[in-house]
MARKOLBA-386731 format. One record per residue (C-alpha): residue in one letter; x, y, z. Coordinates in steps of 0.5 Angstrom, whole numbers, plus 500, padded with zeros to 3 digits. Layout:
# MARKOLBA-386731
aXYZ...
***
This chain:
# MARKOLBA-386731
x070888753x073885747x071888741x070883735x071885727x068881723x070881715x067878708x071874704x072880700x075884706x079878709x083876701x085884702x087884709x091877708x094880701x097885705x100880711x104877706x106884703x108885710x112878711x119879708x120872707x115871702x115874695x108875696x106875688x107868688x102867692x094865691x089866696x082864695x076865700x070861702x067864708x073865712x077858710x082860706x086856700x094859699x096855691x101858688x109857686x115859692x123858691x123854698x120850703x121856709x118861704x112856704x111855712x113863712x105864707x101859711x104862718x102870715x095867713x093865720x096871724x091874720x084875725x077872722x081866719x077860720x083854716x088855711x088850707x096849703x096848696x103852695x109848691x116849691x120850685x125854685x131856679x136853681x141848678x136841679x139837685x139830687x136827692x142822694x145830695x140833699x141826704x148827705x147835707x141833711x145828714x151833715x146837718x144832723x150831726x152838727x146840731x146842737x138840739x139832739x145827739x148826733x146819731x139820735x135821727x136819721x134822714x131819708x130824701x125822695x122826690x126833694x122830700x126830707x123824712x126824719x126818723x128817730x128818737x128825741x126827748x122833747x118836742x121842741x127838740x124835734x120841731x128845731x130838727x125839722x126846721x134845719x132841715x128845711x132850710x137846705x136849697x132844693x128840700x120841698x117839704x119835710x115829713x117828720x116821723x121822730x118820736x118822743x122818749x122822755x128822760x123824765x116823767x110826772x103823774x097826770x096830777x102833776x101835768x096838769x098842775x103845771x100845765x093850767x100855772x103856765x097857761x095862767x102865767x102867759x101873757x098870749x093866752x086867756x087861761x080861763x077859757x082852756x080846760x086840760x085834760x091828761x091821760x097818761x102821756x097824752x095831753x087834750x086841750x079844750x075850749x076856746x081861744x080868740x086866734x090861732x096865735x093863742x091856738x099855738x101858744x097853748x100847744x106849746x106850753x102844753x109841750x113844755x110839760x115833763x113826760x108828754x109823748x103827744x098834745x091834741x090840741x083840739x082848741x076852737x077858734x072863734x072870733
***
């Protein structure tokens, strides 16, 4: 049996406090976390966009957390750069990856905000790219509008086979409380998980599988 810790707003601010204290990727002084029976609001100012994702990632590790809501800006004292600057290094990042061909996406700057278009056959393909991206000095956020083409294809049957074998097969998720659900390209998860780190695993595996253009991952999270 699975013991259940539930805590007041009052406790999990601390714990979440001390989760960004722990991330040593996050100066956790910049960071401000607010409580509203369990919905968590981080507000603040961080030198870089990975800083940013590294808060908010801290924040849902920690048990009780029902949402976190992002209100964190980037500023960072470095000489200003320009958008025209940030494109080119964008660009260059892009043809040097090893995750997507070279000319597969592009890259748009405004306002410091890096927007990827393009074409790729697998999610995680896309996920990497807008990772790369992020780290470059002086990006504030990335929008990624890269589309999924598949090279392979399986019949919903298939997917969903191979879908519930692998959610079996996984050490981080509780199978048995996931229902999938696969309407042609689309994969719906459904059910239950016990934190948002099970919430992510399944949508990982869920993009594992062969053909899938999109996974709605609409999983609770219930403590």
């Amino acid at each position: 049996m699975t013991l259940t810790q539930h805590h007041t707003d009052h406790q999990l601010k601390q714990l979440i406090a001390e989760e960004l204290e722990w991330t040593p990727n996050v100066k956790a002084d910049r960071v401000g976390v607010s409580i509203n029976d369990g919905a968590v609001t981080l507000s603040g100012q961080v030198q870089t966009y990975p800083e940013k994702h590294a808060a908010v990632s801290a924040a849902l590790r920690v048990r009780g957390v029902s949402a976190v809501a992002d209100e964190i800006e980037v500023h960072n004292d470095w000489a200003p750069r320009q958008d025209a600057d940030l494109a080119r290094e964008a660009a260059e990042v892009l043809a040097r990856t090893v995750y997507a061909p070279s000319d597969s996406v592009k890259a748009e700057v405004h306002d410091h905000v890096v927007t990827l278009s393009g074409q790729v056959a697998w999610n995680y393909q896309r996920e990497a790219l807008a990772h790369a991206v992020s780290a470059l000095p002086g990006v504030h956020g990335v929008t990624d509008t890269i589309t999924l083409k598949p090279r392979i294809t399986i019949t919903a049957a298939e997917a969903k086979a191979k879908i519930a074998a692998a959610l079996r097969r996984s050490a981080l998720v509780d199978a048995e409380r996931i229902h999938v659900d696969v309407t042609g390209d689309t994969i719906t998860l459904t059910g239950n998980v016990s934190s948002w780190a099970e919430h992510r695993q399944a949508s990982t595996t869920a993009w594992a599988a062969p053909g899938v253009v999109h996974v709605e991952n609409k999983l609770h999270v219930t403590f």
